[in-house]
C-alpha positions as a LaTeX table, in Angstrom:
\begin{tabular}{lrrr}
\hline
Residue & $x$ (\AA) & $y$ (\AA) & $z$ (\AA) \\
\hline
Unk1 & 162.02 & 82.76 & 112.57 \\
Unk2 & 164.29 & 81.36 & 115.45 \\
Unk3 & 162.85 & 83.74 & 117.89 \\
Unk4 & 158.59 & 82.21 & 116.74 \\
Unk5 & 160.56 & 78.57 & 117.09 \\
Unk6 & 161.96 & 78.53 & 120.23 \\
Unk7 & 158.56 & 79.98 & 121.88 \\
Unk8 & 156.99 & 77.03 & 120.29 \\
Unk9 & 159.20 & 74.39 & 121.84 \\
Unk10 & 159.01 & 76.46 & 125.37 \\
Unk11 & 155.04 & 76.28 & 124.90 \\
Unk12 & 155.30 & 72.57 & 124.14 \\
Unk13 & 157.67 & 71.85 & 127.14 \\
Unk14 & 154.95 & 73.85 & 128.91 \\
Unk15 & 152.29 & 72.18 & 127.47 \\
Unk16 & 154.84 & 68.44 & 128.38 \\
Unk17 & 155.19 & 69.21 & 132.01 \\
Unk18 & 151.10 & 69.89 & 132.03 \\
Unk19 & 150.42 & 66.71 & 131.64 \\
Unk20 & 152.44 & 65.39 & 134.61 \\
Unk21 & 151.31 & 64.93 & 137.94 \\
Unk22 & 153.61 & 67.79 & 139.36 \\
Unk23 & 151.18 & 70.57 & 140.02 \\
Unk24 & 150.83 & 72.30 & 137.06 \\
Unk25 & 148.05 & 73.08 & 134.75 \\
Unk26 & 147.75 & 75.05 & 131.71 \\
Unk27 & 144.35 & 75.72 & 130.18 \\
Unk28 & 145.34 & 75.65 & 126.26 \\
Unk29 & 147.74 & 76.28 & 123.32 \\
Unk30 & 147.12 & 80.17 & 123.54 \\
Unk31 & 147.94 & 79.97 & 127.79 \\
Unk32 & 151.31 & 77.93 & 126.99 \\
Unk33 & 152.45 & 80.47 & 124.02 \\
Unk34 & 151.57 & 83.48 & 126.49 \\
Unk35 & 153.27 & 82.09 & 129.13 \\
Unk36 & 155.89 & 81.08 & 126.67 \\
Unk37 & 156.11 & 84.51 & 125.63 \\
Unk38 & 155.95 & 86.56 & 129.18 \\
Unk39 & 158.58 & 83.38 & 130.64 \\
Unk40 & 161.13 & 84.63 & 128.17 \\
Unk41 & 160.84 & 88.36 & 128.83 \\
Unk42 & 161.20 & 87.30 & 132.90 \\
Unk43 & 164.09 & 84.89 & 132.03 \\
Unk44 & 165.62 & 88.44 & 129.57 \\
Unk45 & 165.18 & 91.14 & 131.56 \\
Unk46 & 164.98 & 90.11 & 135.10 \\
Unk47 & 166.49 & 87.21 & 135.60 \\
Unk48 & 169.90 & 88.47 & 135.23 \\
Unk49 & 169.10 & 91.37 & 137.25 \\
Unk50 & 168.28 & 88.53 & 140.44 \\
Unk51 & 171.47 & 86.53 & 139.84 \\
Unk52 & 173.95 & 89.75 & 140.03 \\
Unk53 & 172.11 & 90.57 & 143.25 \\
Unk54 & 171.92 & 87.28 & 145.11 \\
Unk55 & 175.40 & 86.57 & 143.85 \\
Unk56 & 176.67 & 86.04 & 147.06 \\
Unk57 & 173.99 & 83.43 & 148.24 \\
Unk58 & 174.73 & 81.53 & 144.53 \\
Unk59 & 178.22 & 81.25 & 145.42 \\
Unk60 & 177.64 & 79.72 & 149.22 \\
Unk61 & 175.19 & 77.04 & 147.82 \\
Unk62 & 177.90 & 76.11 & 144.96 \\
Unk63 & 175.05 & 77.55 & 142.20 \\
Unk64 & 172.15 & 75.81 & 143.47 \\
Unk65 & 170.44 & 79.39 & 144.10 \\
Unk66 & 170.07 & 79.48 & 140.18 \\
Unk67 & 167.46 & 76.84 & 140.62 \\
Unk68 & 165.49 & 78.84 & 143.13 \\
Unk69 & 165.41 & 81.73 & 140.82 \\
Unk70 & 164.43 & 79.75 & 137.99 \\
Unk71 & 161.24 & 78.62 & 139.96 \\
Unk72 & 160.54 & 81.84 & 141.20 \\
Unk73 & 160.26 & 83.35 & 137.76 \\
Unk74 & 158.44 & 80.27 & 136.39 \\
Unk75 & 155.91 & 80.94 & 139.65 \\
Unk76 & 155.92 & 84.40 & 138.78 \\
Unk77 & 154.85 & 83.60 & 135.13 \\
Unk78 & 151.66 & 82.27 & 136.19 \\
Unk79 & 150.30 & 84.90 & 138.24 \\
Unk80 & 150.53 & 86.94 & 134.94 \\
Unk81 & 148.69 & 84.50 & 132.50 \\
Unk82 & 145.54 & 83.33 & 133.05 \\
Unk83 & 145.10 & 79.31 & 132.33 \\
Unk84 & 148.68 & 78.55 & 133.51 \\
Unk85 & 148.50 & 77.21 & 137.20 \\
Unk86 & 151.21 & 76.18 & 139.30 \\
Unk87 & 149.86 & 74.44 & 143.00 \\
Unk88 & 153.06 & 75.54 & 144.50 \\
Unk89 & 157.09 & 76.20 & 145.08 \\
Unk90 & 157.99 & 73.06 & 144.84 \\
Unk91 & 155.70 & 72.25 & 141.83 \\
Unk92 & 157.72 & 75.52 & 140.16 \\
Unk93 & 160.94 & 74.19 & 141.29 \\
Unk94 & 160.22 & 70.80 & 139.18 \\
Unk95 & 158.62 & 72.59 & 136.26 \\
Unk96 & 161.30 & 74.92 & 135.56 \\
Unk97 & 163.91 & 72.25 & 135.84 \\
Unk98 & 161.79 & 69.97 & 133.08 \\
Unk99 & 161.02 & 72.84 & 130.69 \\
Unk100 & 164.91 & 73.78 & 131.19 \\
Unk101 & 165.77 & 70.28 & 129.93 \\
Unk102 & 162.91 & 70.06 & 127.26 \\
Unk103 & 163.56 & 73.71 & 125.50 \\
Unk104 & 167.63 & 73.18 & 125.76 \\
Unk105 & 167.05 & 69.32 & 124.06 \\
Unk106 & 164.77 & 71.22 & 121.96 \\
Unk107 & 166.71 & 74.20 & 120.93 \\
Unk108 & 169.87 & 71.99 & 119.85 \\
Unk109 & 167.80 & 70.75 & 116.59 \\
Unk110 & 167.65 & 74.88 & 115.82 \\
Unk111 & 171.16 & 75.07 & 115.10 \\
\hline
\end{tabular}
């Protein structure tokens, strides 16, 4: 029941940062609980898999690398669902950081 309510508040953070002038579109419900969905599975399986191997460059920039792989992944996400756009590497950068703060806000009210 946890799992079905935190890909709802990710889909609705998705569906949020949508409707800001950032660069990033998403078709529908259905496109932002895909995305939702396929985000998590990046953000499981890969994700730590990136930071143990750019470890070194995370520790130079202080942990500011973490932010570049967050955007990456949330980039990545949309060339694997169709309906979720993002215009570009920045527009990733601010997306991730927003759905970050909107699903972690979101998530404390599961508890």
């Amino acid at each position: 029941m946890k799992l079905i309510i935190r890909i709802s508040i990710t889909a609705l953070a998705l569906l949020i940062v949508s409707k800001l002038p950032i660069g990033i579109e998403i078709d529908g419900l259905y496109s932002a609980l895909v995305a939702s969905v396929i985000l998590g599975l990046l953000n499981a399986i890969v994700r730590p898999i990136l930071i143990i191997l750019t470890f070194p460059i995370t520790i130079v920039t202080l942990g500011l690398f973490i932010f570049v792989i967050n955007a990456l992944l949330f980039y990545y996400t949309a060339t694997f669902v169709d309906g979720f756009y993002v215009s570009g590497f920045l527009s990733a950068l601010i997306g991730s950081i927003i759905v970050s703060i909107i699903s972690t806000f979101g998530n404390k009210f599961i508890k």
